[in-house]
N, C-alpha and C positions, 0 to 999 in steps of 0.2 A: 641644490636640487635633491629631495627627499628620491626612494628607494619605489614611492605611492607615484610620484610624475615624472620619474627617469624612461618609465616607457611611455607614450603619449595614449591617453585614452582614446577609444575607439571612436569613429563618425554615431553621430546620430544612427544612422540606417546600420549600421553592423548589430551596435547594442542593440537594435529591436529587433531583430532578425536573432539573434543571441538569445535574450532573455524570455523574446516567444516562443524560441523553440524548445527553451528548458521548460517555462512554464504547460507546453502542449504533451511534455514527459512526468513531470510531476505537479505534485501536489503536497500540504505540508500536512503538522497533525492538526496542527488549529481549524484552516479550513474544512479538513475533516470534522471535526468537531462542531464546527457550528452549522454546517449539511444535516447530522445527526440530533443535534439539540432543536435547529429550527426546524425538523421534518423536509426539509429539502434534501435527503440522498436521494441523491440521483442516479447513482453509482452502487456497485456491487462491490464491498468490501470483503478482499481475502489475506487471511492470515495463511502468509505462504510458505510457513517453515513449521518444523516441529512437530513431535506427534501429537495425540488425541489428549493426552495426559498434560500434556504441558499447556495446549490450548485450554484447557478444564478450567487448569490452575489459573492462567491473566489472559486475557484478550480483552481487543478493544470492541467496546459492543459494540453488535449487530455485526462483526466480523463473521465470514464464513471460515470454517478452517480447509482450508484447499493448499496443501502444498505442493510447491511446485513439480516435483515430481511427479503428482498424478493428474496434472493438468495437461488434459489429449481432448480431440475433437469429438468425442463423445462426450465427454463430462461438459464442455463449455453449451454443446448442444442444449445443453438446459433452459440456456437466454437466449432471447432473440439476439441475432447480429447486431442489432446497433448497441449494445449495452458496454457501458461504460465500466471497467473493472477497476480496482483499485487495490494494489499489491503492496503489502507490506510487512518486514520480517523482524528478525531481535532490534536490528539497530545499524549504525553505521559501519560495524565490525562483521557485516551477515551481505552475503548479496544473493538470498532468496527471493527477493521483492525481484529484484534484477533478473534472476531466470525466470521466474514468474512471468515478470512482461514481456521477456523475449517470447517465450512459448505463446505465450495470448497473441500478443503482435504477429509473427507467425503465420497462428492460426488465422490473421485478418481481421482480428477485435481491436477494437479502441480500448486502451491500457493506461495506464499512468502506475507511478508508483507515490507513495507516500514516504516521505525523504524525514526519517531520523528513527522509524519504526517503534516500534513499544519503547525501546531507550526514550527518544524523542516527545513520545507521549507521556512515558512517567515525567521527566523531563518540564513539560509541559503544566505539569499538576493535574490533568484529566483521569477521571476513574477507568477503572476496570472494569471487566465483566469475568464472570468465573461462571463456570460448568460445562459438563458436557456440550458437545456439538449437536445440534437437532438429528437426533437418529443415533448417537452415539448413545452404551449402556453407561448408567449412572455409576457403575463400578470405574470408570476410571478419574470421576472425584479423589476416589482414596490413593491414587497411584502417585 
């Protein structure tokens, strides 16, 4: 008996009760990815770690940069309550995505996180997006 069937695998109804309820917490970078290539986001992608400068340098496009820290019931107030957010931080070494959604969650927003974060994305082979945040000064390009 291998170390893989020394425990018995779970019933049918557990694993789906399981794997539902992970998938109704996350999401990965591919699926992201093909939401943004086939124009089906449906979701509001935030980059939830790091400052303005570091967001300049790599994000993934159409990311908002909303770190978790200043995510309070006034900023979320921007979308309608049913909006779907999607949090994601450096990687599997960062749990921003992770406060991220607790705060939203919280708040009583529908959240998910993206599970491998910009790591997982480079990872992946998908592009970047570089510059400033909408509203943020082109001065912190050079920082």
């Amino acid at each position: 008996m291998s170390y893989v069937t020394e425990t018995p695998a779970a019933a049918p109804q557990i694993a789906i009760a399981h794997f539902a309820g992970r998938l109704s917490v996350e999401t990965d970078c591919a699926d992201v990815a093909h939401a943004l290539k086939s124009g089906e986001q449906d979701f509001v992608l935030l980059h939830a770690v790091g400052t303005e400068a570091a967001y300049a340098r790599r994000h993934v496009p159409g990311a908002i940069h909303l770190p978790h820290r200043e995510i309070t019931a006034e900023r979320m107030a921007e979308w309608p309550d049913d909006t779907l957010f999607v949090a994601y931080c450096a990687g599997p070494h960062c749990n921003g995505a992770d406060q991220a959604a607790l705060k939203i969650a919280r708040l009583g927003r529908p959240v998910k996180i993206m599970i491998g974060g910009i790591t997982g994305w480079e990872d992946e082979g998908f592009a970047f997006a570089s510059g400033a945040a909408p509203g943020e000064p082109k001065r912190l390009l050079a920082a």
